[in-house]
C-alpha positions as CSV (number, residue, x, y, z in Angstrom):
1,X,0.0,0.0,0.0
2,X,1.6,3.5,-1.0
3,X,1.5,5.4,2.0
4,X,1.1,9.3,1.9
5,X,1.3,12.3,4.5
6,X,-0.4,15.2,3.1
7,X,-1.3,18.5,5.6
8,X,-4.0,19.9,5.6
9,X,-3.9,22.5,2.5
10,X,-6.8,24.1,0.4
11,X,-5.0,25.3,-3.1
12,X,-5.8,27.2,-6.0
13,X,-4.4,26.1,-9.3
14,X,-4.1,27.6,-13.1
15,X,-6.9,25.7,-15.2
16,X,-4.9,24.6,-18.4
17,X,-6.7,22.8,-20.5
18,X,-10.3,22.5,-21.4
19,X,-13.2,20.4,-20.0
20,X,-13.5,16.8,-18.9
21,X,-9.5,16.4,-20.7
22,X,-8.4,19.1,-18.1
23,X,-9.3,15.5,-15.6
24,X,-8.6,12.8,-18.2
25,X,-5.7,10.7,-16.2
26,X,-8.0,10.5,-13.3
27,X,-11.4,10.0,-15.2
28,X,-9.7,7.2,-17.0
29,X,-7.8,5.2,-13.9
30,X,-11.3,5.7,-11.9
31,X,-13.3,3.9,-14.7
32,X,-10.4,1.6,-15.5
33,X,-10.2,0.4,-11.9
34,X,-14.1,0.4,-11.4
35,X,-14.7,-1.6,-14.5
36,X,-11.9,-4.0,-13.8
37,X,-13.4,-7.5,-13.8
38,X,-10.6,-8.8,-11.5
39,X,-12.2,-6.1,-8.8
40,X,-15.6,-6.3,-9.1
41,X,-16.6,-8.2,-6.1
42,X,-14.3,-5.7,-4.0
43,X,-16.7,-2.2,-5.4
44,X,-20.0,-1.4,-4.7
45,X,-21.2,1.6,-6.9
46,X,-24.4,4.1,-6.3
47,X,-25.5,6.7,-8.3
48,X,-27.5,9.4,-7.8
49,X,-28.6,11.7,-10.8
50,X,-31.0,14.9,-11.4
51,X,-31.5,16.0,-15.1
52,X,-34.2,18.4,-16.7
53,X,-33.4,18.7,-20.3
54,X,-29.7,18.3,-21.4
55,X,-27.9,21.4,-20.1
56,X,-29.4,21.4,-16.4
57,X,-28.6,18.3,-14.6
58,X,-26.1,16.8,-11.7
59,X,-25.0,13.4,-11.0
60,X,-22.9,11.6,-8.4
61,X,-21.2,8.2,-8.4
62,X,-19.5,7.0,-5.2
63,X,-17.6,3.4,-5.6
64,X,-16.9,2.1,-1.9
65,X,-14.4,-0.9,-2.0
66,X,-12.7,-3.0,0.3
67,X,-9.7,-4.8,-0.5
68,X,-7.2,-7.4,0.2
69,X,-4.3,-4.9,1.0
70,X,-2.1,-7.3,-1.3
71,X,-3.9,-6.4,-4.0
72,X,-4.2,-2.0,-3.1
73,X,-1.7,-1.8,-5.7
74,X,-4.6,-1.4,-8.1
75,X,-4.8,2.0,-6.6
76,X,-1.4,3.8,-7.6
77,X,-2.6,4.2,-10.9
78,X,-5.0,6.6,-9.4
79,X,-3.1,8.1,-6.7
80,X,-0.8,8.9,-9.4
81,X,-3.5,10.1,-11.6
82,X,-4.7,12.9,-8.9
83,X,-0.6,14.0,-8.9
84,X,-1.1,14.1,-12.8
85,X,-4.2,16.6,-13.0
86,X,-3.9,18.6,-9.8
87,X,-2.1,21.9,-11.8
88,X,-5.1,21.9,-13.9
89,X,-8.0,21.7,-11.0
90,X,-9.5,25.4,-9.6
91,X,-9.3,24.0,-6.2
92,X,-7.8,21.0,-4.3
93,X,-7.8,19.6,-0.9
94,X,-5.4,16.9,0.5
95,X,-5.0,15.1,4.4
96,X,-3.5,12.3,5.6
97,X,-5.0,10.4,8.3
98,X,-3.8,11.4,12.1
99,X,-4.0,15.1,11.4
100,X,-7.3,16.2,12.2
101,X,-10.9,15.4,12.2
102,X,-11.9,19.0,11.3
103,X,-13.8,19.9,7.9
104,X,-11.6,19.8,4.4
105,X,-14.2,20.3,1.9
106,X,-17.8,20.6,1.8
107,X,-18.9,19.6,-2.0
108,X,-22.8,20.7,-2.7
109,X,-24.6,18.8,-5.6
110,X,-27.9,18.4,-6.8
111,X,-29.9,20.6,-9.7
112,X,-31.0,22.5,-6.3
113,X,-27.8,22.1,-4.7
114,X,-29.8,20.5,-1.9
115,X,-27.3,17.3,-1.4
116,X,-23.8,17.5,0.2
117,X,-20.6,15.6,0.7
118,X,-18.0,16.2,3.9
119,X,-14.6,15.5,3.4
120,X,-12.4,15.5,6.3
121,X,-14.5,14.5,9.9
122,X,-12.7,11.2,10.3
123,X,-9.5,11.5,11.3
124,X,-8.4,7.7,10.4
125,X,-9.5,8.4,6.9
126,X,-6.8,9.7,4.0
127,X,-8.8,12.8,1.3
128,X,-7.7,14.1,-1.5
129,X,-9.9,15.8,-3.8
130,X,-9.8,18.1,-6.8
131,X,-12.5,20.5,-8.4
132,X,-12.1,21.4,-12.9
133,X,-14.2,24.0,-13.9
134,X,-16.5,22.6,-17.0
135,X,-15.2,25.0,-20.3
136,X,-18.6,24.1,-21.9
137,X,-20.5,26.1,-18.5
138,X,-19.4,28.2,-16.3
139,X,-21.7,27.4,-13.8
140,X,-20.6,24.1,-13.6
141,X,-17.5,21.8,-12.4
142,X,-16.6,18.2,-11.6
143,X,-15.7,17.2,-8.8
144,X,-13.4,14.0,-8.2
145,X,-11.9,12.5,-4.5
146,X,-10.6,9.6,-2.6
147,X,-10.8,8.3,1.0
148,X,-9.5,5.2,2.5
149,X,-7.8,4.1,5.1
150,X,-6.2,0.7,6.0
151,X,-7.5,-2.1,7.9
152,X,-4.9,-3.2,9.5
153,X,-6.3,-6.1,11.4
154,X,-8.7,-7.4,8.6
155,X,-5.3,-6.6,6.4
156,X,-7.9,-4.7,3.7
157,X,-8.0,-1.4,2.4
158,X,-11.2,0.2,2.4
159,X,-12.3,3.5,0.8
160,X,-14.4,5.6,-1.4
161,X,-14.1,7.3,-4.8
162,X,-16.2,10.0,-5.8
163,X,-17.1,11.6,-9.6
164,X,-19.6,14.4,-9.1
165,X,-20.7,16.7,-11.3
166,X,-23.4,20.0,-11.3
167,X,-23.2,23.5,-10.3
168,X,-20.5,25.6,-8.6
169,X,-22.9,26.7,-5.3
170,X,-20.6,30.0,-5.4
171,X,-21.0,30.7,-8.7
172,X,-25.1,30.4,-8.8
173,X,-25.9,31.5,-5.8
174,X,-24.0,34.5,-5.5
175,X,-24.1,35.6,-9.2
176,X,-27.6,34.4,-10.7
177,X,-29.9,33.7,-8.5
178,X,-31.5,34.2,-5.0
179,X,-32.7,31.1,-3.0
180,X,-35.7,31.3,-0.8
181,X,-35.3,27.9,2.1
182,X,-38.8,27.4,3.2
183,X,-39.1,24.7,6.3
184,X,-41.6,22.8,4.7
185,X,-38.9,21.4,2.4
186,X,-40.1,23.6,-0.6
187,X,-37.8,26.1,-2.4
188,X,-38.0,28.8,-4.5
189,X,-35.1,29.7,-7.3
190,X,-35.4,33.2,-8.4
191,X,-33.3,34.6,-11.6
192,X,-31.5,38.0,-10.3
193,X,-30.7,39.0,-13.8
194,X,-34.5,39.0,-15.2
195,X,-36.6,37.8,-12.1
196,X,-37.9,34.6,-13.7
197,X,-39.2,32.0,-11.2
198,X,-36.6,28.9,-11.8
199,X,-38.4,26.6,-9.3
200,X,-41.6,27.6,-7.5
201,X,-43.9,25.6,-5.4
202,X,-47.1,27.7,-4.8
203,X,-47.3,28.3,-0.8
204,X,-46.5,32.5,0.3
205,X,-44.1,32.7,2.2
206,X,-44.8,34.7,5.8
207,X,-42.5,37.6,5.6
208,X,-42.7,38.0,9.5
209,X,-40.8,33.6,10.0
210,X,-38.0,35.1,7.6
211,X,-34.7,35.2,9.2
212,X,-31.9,37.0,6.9
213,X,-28.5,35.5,6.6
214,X,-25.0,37.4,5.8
215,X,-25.9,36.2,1.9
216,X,-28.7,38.2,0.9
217,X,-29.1,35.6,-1.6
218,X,-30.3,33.4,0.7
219,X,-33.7,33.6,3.1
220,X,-35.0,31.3,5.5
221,X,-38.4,31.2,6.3
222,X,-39.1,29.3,9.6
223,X,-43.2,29.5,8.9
224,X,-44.9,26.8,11.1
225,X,-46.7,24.7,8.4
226,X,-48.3,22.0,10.5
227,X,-47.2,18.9,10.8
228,X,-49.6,16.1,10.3
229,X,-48.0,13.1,8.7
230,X,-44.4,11.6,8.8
231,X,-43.4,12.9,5.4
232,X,-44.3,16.5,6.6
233,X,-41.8,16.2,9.5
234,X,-39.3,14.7,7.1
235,X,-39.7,17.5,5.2
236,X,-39.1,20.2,7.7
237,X,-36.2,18.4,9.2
238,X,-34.7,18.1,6.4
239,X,-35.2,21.9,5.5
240,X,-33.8,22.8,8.8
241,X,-30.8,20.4,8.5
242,X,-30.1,21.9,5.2
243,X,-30.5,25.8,6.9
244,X,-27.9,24.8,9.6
245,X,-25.5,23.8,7.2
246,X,-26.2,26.8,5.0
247,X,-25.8,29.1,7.8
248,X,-22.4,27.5,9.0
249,X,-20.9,28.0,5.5
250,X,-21.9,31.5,4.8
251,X,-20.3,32.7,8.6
252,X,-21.0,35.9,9.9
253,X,-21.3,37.5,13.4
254,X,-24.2,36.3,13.9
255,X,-24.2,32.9,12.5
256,X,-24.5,31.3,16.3
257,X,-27.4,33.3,16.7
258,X,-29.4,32.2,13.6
259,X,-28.1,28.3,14.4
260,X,-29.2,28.6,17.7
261,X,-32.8,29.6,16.2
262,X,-33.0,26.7,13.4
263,X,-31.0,24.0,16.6
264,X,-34.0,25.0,19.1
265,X,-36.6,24.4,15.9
266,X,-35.6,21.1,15.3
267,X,-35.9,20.4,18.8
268,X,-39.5,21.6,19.3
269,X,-39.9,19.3,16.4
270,X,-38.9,16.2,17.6
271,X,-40.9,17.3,20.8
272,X,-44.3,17.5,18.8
273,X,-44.1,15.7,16.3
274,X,-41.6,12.5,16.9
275,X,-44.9,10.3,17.5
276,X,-45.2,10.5,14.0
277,X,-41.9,8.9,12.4
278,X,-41.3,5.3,11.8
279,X,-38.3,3.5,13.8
280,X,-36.7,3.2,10.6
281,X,-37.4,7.2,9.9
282,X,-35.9,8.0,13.5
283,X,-33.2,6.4,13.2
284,X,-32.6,8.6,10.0
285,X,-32.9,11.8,11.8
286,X,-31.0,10.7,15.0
287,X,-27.8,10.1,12.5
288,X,-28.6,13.3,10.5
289,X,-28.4,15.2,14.0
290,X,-25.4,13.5,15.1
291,X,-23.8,14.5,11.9
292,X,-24.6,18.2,13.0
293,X,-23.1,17.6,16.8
294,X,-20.1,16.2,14.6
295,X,-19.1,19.8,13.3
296,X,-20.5,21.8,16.3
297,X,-18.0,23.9,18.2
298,X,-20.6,25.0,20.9
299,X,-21.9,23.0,23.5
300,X,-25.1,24.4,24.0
301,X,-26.5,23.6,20.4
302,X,-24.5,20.1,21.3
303,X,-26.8,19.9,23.7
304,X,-30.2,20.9,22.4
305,X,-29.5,18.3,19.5
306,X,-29.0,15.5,22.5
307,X,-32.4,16.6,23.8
308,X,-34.2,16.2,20.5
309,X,-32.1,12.6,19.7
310,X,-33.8,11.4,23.2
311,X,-36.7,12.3,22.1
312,X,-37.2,10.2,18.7
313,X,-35.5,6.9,20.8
């Protein structure tokens, strides 16, 4: 097993050649080593893919394998491959296991940018990852990473690659368009160019449940729709979890405070409204909200989240 040491380092590179060919040595050793026949019963692939027509779609393919550690030679050809692009990528991101278990990168895909992938909150686990602008659209980039680590005592290597694809959140929300995060779940994509309605789900929004963060591109409404079946909670959680993460990436003075707000909201939900979830559904939640106590500095919210876990066991 080739054995790296990589700090913790965020760098932005010179993009010198032009679309997917800016990323061909690692697009080709990921497919060659995914399609190898000899591996197959070592990868287990999903995929996850939004299109609506042929210019406005996203996809992600994560292959997790676990292999012999006598045969993780299979993998230079890909460690090598991310040495091979990395002065064409916009962006990269590298860590060796040991160093921290503190955020790298936090990739957002999805046509609404609703999805997300952490790198960096296991501090056994080795990253690297790379972003390529797409020359064809601006808006868009691909996105490729690896994590593994070594299981010493099972002598296997386990890890996960990643090929993502779909819009640059910076570029679209801060340039294009304005996003309005109701906590129903529904969403509203406005055009700031023209005003067109990109996506629209027909419920007003209360203007006195909006709460403002530091993007002005981006409102929360915290409206209490009520909650009457298990797909309405799973709705608003999942709104809230995706406020609280929105919130921590755009910073601010008074990021705490708005956390704090959406934190205490998810709370009086599981208060209310747990009766309502399936075992199977709880358990869901509980992990989504131990995911948030994973990248919570302040003990009080760490706190409030244990309170609502109790109450959906």
């Amino acid at each position: 097993m080739k054995t790296f040491k990589y700090l913790a380092t965020t760098a932005a590179c010179i993009l010198m050649s032009l679309g997917i060919h800016a990323q061909k040595n690692i697009n080709n050793a990921i497919d060659d080593f995914v399609n190898n026949k000899n591996y197959e019963e070592y990868i287990k692939k999903e995929v996850t893919m939004e299109q609506n027509g042929l210019t406005d779609k996203s996809y992600c393919y994560a292959y997790t394998f676990e292999i012999p550690a006598n045969k993780s030679k299979a993998l230079n050809r890909i460690y090598e491959a991310f040495n091979k692009d990395a002065s064409n990528a916009y962006n990269l991101a590298k860590r060796s296991s040991g160093i921290s278990n503190e955020e790298l990168l936090r990739i957002g895909y999805g046509r609404d940018l609703d999805k997300s992938i952490v790198f960096g909150k296991h501090i056994d686990h080795n990253y690297e990852v790379m972003l390529f602008r797409d020359s064809n659209d601006s808006l868009y980039r691909y996105v490729y990473a690896i994590v593994w680590k070594e299981k010493v005592k099972e002598d296997k290597v386990w890890g996960i690659i990643y090929k993502v694809y779909g819009k640059d959140p910076k570029k679209v929300n801060s340039t294009f368009t304005r996003t309005i995060i109701k906590s129903n779940g529904e969403i509203i994509t406005i055009n700031n160019k023209n005003g067109q309605i990109i996506t629209h789900q027909s419920e007003p929004l209360s203007s006195n449940n909006n709460v403002y963060t530091n993007n002005p591109n981006v409102i929360i409404s915290t409206g209490d729709t009520p909650i009457k079946t298990n797909m309405d909670f799973l709705r608003r959680f999942g709104n809230l979890r995706v406020a609280y993460y929105a919130v921590q990436d755009e910073g601010g003075t008074n990021k705490l405070t708005i956390c704090t707000g959406i934190v205490n909201k998810i709370l009086e939900l599981c208060k209310s409204s747990g009766n309502l979830l399936s075992e199977s559904e709880k358990t869901v939640c509980i992990d989504s909200m131990k995911e948030i106590q994973k990248h919570c500095k302040d003990n009080y919210l760490k706190a409030l989240l244990n309170e609502a876990i109790n109450e959906l066991k």
